[in-house]
C-alpha positions in Angstrom: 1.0 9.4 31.7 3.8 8.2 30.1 4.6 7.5 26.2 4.9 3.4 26.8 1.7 3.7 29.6 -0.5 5.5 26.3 0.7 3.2 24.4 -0.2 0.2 25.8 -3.4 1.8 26.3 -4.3 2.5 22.7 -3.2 -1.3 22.1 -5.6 -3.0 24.9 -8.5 -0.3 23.5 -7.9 -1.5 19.7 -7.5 -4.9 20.9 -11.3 -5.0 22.6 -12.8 -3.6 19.6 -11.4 -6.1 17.4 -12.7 -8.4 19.3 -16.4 -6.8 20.2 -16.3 -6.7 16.5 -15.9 -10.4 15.5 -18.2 -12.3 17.6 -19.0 -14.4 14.6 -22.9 -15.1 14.9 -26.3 -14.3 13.8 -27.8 -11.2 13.9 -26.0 -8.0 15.4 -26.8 -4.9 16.7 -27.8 -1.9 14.6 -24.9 0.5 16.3 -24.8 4.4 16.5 -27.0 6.6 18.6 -28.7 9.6 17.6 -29.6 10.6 13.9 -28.1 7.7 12.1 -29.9 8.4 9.0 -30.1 4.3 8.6 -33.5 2.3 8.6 -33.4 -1.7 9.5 -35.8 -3.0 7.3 -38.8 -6.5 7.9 -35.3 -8.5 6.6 -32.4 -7.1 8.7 -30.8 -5.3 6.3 -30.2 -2.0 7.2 -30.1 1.0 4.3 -29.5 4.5 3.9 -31.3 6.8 1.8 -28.8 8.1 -1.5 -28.2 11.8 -0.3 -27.8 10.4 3.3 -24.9 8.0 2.7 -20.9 8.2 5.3 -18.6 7.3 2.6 -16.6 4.6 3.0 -13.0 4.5 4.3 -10.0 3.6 2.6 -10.3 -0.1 2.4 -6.5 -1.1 0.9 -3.7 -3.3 1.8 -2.8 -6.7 0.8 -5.0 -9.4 -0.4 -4.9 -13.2 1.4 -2.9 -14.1 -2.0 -0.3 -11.0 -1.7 -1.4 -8.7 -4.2 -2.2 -5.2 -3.8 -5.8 -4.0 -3.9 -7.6 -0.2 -3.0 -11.8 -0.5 -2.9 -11.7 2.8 -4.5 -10.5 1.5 -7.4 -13.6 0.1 -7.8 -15.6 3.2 -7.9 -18.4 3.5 -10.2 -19.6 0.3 -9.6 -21.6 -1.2 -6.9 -19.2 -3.0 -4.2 -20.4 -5.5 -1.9 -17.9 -5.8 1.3 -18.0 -9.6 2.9 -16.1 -9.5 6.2 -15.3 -12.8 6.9 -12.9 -15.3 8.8 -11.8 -19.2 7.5 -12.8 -20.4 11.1 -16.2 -18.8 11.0 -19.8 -21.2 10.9 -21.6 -18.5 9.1 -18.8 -17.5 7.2 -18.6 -21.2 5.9 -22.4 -21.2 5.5 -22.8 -18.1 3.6 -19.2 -18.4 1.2 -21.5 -20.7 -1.6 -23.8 -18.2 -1.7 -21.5 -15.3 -2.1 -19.8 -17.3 -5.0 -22.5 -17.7 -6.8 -24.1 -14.1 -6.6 -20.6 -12.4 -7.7 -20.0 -14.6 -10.8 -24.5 -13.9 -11.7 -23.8 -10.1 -11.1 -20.1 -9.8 -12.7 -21.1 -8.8 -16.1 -23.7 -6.0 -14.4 -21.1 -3.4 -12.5 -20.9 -5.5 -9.7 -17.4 -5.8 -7.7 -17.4 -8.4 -4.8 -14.2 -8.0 -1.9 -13.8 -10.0 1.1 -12.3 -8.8 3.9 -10.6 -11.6 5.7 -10.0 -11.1 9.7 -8.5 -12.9 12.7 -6.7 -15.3 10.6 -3.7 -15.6 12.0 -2.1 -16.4 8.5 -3.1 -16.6 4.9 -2.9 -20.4 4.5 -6.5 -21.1 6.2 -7.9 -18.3 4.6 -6.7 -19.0 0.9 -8.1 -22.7 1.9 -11.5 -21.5 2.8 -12.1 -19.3 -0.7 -10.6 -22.4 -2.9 -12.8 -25.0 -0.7 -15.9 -22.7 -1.5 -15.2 -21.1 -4.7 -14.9 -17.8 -4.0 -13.0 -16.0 -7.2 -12.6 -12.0 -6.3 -10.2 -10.8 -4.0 -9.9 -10.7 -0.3 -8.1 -8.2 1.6 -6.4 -9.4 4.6 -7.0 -7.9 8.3 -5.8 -10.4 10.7 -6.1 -7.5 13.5 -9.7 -6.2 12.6 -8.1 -2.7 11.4 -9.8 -2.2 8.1 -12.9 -2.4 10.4 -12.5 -0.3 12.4 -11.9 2.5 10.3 -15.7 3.0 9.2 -17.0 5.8 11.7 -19.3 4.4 14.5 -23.1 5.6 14.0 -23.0 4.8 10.5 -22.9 1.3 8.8 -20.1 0.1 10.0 -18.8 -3.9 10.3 -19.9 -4.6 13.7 -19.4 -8.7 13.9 -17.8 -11.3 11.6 -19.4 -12.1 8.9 -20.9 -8.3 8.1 -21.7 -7.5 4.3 -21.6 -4.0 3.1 -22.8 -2.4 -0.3 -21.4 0.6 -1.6 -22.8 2.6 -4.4 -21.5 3.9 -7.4 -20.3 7.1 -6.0 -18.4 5.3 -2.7 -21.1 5.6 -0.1 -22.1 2.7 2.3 -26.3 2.1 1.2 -26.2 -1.0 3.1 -25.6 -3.2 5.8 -26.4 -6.9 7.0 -25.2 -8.3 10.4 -25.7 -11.8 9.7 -24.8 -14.5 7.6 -27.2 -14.1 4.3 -28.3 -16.9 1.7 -27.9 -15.8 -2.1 -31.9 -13.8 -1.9 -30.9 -12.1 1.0 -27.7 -10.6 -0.6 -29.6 -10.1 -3.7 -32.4 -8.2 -2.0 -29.1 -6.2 -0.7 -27.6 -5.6 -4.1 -30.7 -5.1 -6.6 -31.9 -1.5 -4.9 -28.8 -0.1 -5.3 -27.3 -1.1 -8.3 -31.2 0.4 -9.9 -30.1 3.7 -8.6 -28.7 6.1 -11.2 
């Protein structure tokens, strides 16, 4: 097979998941076969014991307003991870909620980060957090590649919007596939930022 053939190859495979991965909906599938390590609890939200935990992957690269940002900057503190897109339903649905909880939990080592996909440009997506009143930063992933960098079988971002919690020491505790109201993300967020 030739260089250009593999190529084109790799693109069309990245291309499909990127797109399996934003099907922008409620509800999801809890991915990964085998020992996962991950329980889904009565409310969706699927969790990870502490000694259990994938770390996360390198989540960097430029926010929807230009800056620079690296998640693990942000260790030591809980991080929740809202994957979202300007031209989502849920995403629109959800964005109040998500406002709200990161300015109540600010002052209590709580980091919020969006990760905005499939917006084909910044514009719509820096109209969508001004709109709703979203404040912390949003990295930008037009092409779903940030996403696809958390190992399958663990609690990865499997459709748009996901949310993610990471724990003080950079491990993924928690996962929702579906667009949450402010007590679902709470329920998310309180467990872990308790643990020591």
């Amino acid at each position: 097979m030739s260089t250009r053939s593999r190529a084109v190859l790799l693109t069309a495979a990245a291309a499909a998941a990127a797109l399996a991965l934003s099907a922008c909906g409620k509800g999801g599938i809890s991915g990964g076969g085998g020992d996962t390590h991950f329980v889904t609890g009565n409310n969706g939200i699927d969790t990870v014991a502490a000694g259990k935990r994938a770390t996360a992957p390198d989540l960097s690269g430029k926010t929807i307003d230009g800056k620079t940002l690296d998640v693990a900057d942000y260790k030591g503190k809980v991080v929740v991870i809202n994957v979202w897109g300007s031209w989502c339903g849920p995403c629109r649905n959800e964005a109040k909620y998500f406002a709200k909880v990161s300015e109540e939990y600010a002052d209590e080592g709580v980091q919020f980060v969006g990760i905005n996909t499939r917006d084909t440009s910044t514009t719509p997506a820096v109209n969508f957090e001004k709109e709703h009143g979203v404040e912390y930063p949003s990295l930008y992933d037009p092409t779903g590649k940030l996403m696809l960098r958390f190992e399958k079988g663990t609690l990865n971002p499997q459709i748009v919007p996901s949310t993610l919690v990471i724990d003080r020491h950079g491990k993924v505790a928690a996962r929702a596939l579906e667009a949450l109201d402010d007590t679902g993300l709470v329920e998310m967020i309180k467990p872990v930022l308790a643990e020591k």
